[in-house]
PyMOL commands that place a pseudoatom at each C-alpha (Angstrom):
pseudoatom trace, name=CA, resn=UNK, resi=1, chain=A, elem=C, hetatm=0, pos=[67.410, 105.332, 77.087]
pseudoatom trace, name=CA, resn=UNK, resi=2, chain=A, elem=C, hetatm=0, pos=[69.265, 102.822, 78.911]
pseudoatom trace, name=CA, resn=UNK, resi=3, chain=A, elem=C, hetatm=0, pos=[71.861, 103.592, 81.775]
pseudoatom trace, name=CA, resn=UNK, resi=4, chain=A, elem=C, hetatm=0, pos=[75.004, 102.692, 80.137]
pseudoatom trace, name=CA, resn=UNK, resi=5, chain=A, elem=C, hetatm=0, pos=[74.065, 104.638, 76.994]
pseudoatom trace, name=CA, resn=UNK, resi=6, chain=A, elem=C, hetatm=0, pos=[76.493, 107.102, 75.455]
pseudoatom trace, name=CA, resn=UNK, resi=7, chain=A, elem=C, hetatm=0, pos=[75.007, 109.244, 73.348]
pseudoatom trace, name=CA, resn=UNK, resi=8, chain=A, elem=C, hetatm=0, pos=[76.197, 111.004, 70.378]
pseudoatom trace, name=CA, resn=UNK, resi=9, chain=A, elem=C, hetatm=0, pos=[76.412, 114.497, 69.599]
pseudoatom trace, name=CA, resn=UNK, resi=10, chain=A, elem=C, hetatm=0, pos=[74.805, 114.006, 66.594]
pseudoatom trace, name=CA, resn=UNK, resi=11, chain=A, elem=C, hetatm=0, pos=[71.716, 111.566, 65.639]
pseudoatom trace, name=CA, resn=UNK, resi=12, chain=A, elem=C, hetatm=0, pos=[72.344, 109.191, 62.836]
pseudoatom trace, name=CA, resn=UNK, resi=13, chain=A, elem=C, hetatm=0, pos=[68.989, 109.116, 60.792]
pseudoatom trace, name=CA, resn=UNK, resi=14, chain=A, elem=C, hetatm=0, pos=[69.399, 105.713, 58.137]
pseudoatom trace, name=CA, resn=UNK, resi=15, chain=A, elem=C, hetatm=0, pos=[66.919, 104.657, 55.435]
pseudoatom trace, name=CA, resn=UNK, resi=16, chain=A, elem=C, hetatm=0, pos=[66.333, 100.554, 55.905]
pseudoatom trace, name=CA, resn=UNK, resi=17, chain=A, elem=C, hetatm=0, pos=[65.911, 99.003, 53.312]
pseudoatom trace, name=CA, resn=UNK, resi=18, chain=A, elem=C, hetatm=0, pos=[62.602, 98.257, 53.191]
pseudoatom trace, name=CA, resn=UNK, resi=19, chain=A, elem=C, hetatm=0, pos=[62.133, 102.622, 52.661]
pseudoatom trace, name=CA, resn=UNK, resi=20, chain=A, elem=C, hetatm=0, pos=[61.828, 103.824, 55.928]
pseudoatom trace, name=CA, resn=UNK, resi=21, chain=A, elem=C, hetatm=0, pos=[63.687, 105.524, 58.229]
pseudoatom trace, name=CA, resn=UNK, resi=22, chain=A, elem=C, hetatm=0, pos=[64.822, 105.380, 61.190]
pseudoatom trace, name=CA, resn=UNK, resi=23, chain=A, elem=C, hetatm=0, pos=[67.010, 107.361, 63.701]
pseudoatom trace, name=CA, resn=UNK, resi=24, chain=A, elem=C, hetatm=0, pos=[69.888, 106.257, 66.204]
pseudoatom trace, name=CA, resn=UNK, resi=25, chain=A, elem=C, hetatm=0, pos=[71.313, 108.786, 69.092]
pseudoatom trace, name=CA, resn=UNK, resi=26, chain=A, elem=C, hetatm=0, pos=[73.665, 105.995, 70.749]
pseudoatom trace, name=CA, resn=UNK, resi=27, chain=A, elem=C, hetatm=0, pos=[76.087, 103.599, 71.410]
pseudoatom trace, name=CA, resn=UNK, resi=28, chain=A, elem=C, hetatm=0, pos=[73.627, 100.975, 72.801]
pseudoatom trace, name=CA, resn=UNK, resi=29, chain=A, elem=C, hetatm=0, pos=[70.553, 101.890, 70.062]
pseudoatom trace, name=CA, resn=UNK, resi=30, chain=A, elem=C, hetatm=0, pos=[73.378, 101.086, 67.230]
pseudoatom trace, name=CA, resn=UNK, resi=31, chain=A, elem=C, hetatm=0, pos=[74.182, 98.555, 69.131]
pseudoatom trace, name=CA, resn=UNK, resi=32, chain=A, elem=C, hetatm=0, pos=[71.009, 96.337, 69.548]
pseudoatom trace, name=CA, resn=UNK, resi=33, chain=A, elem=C, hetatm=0, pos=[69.978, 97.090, 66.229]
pseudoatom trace, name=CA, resn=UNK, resi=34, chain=A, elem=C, hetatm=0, pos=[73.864, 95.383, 65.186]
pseudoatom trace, name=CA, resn=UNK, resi=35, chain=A, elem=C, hetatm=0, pos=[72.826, 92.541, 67.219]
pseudoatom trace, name=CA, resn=UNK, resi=36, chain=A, elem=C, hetatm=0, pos=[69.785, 91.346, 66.708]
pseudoatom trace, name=CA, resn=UNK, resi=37, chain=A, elem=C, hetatm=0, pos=[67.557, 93.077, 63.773]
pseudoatom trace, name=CA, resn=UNK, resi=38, chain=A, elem=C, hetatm=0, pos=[71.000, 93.754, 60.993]
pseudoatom trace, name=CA, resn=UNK, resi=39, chain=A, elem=C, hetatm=0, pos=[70.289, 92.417, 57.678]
pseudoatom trace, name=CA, resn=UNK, resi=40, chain=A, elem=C, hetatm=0, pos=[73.670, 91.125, 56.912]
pseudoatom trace, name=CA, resn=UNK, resi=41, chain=A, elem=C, hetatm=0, pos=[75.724, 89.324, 59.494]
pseudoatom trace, name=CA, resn=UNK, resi=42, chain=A, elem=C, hetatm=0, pos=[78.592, 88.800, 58.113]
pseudoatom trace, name=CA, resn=UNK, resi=43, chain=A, elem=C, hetatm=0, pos=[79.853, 92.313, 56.609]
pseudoatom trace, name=CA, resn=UNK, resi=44, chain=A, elem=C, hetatm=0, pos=[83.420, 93.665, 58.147]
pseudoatom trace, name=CA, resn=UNK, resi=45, chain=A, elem=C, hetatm=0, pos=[82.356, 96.941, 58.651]
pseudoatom trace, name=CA, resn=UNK, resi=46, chain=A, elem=C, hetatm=0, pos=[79.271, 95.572, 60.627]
pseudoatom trace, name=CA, resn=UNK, resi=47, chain=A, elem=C, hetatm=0, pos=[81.863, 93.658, 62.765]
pseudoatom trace, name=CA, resn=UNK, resi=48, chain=A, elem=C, hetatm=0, pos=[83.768, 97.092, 63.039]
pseudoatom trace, name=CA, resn=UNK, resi=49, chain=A, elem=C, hetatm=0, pos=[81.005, 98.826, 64.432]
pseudoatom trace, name=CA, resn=UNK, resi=50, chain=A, elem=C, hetatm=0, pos=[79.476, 96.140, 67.184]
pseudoatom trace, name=CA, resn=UNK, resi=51, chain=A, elem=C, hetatm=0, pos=[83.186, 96.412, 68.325]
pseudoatom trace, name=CA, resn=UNK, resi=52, chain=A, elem=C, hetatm=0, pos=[83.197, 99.863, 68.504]
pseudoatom trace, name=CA, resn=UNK, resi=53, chain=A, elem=C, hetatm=0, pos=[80.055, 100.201, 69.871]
pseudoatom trace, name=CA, resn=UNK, resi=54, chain=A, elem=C, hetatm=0, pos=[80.800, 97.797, 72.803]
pseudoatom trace, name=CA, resn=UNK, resi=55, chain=A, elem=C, hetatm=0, pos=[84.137, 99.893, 73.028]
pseudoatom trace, name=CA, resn=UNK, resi=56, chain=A, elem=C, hetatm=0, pos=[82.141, 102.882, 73.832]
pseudoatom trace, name=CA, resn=UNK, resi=57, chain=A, elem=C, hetatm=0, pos=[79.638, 101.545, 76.463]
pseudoatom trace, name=CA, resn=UNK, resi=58, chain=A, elem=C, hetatm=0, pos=[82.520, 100.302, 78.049]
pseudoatom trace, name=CA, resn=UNK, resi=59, chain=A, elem=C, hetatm=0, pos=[84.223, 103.487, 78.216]
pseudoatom trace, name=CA, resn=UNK, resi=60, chain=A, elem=C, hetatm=0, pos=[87.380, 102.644, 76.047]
pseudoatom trace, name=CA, resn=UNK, resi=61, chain=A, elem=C, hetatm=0, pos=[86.300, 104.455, 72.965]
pseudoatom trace, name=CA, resn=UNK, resi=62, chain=A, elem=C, hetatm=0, pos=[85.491, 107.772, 72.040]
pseudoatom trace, name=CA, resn=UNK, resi=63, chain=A, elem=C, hetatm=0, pos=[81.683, 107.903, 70.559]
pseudoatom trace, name=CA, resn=UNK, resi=64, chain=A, elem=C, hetatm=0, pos=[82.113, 109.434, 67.563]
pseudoatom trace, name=CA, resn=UNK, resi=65, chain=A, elem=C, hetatm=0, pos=[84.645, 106.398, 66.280]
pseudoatom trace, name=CA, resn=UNK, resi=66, chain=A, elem=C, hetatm=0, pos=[81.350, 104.049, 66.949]
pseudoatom trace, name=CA, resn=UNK, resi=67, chain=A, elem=C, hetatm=0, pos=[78.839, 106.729, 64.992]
pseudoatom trace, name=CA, resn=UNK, resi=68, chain=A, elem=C, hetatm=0, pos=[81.397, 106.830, 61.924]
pseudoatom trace, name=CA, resn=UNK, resi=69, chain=A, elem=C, hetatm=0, pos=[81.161, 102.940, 62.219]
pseudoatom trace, name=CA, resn=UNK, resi=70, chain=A, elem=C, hetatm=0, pos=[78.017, 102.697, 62.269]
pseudoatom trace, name=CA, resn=UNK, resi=71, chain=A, elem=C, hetatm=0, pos=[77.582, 105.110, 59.348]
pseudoatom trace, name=CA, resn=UNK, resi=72, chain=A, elem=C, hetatm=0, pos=[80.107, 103.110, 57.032]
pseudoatom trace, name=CA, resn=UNK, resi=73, chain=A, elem=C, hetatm=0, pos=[78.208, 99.581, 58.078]
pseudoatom trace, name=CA, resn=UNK, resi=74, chain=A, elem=C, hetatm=0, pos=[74.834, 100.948, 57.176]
pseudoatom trace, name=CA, resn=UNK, resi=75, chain=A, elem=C, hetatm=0, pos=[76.306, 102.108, 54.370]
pseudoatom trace, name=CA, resn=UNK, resi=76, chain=A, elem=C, hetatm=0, pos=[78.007, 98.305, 53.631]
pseudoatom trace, name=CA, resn=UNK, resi=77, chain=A, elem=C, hetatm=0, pos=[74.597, 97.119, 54.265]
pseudoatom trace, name=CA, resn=UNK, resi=78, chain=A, elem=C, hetatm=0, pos=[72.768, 99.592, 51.612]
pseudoatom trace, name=CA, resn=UNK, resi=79, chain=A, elem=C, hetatm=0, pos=[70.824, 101.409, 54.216]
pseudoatom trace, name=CA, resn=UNK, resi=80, chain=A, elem=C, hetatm=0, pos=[72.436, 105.523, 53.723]
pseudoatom trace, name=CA, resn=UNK, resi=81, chain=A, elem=C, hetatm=0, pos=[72.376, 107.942, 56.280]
pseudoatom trace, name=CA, resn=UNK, resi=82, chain=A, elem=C, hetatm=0, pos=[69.830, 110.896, 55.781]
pseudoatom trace, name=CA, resn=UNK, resi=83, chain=A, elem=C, hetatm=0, pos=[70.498, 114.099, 57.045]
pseudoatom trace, name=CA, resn=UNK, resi=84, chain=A, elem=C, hetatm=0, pos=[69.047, 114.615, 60.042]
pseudoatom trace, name=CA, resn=UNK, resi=85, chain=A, elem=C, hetatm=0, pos=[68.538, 117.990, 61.088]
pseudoatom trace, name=CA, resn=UNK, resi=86, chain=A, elem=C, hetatm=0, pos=[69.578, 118.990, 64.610]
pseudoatom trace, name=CA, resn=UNK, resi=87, chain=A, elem=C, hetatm=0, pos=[67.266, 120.854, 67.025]
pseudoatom trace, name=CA, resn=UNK, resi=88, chain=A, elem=C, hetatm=0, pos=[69.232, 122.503, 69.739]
pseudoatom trace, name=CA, resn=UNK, resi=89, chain=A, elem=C, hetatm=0, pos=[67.506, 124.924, 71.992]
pseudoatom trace, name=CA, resn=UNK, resi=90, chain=A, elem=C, hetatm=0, pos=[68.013, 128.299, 71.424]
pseudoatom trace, name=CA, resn=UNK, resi=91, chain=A, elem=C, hetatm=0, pos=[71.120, 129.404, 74.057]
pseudoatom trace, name=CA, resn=UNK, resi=92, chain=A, elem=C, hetatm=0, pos=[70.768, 132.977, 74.964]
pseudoatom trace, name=CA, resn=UNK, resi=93, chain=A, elem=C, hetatm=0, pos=[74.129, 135.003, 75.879]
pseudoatom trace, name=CA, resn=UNK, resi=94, chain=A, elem=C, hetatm=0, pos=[74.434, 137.365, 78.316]
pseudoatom trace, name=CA, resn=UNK, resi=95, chain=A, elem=C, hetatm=0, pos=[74.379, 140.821, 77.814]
pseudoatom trace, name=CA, resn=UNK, resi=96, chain=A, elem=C, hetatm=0, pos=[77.698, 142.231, 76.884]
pseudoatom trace, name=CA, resn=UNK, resi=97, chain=A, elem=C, hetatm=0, pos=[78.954, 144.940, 79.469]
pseudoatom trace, name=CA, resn=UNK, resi=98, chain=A, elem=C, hetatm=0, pos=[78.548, 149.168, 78.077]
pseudoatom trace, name=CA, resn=UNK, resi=99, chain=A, elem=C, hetatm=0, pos=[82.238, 149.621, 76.309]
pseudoatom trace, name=CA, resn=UNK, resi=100, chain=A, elem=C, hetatm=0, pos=[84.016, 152.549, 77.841]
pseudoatom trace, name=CA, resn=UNK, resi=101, chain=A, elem=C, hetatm=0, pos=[85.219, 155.350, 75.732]
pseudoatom trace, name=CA, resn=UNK, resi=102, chain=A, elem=C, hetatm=0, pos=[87.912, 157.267, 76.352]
pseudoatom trace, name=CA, resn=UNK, resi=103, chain=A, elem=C, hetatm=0, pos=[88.006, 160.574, 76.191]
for i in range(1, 103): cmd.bond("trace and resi %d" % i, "trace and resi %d" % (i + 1))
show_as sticks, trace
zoom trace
């Protein structure tokens, strides 16, 4: 992962359209793949997202306004998102303090 990147919460998994799949967790993954390997160039939501995207690794937009853009492009571009599920690490709370009881 690069040093600018701003990742999302969230991974976007899309299906290309050749049938696989493949998964973005970034600002600057979305990005290249806008630039330089995007199927359609022309597309206004695909101009939405490189925007937004660009917005982000320069610290002017909030991340989750590029993922949603890059979503609804992919989307424009007949590649859907697949759900991918989220592995978070198991967070383990701290005991509670004994409740006193009054008598």
């Amino acid at each position: 992962m690069p040093l600018n990147d701003v990742p999302w919460t969230l991974p976007v998994r899309i299906r290309l359209q050749c049938g696989l799949e493949r998964t973005f967790t970034g600002a600057y993954d979305a990005l290249d793949f806008l630039e330089n390997e995007w199927p359609l160039r022309h597309g206004e939501r695909h101009e939405r997202a490189v925007k937004t995207c660009r917005g982000v690794l320069n610290g002017v937009i909030p991340s989750i306004v590029a993922r949603e853009a890059f979503v609804a492009a992919c989307l424009e571009a007949g590649m859907p998102s697949v759900v991918a599920p989220w592995k978070r690490k198991p967070t383990t709370h701290p005991a509670r303090p004994a409740r006193l009881v009054a008598n």
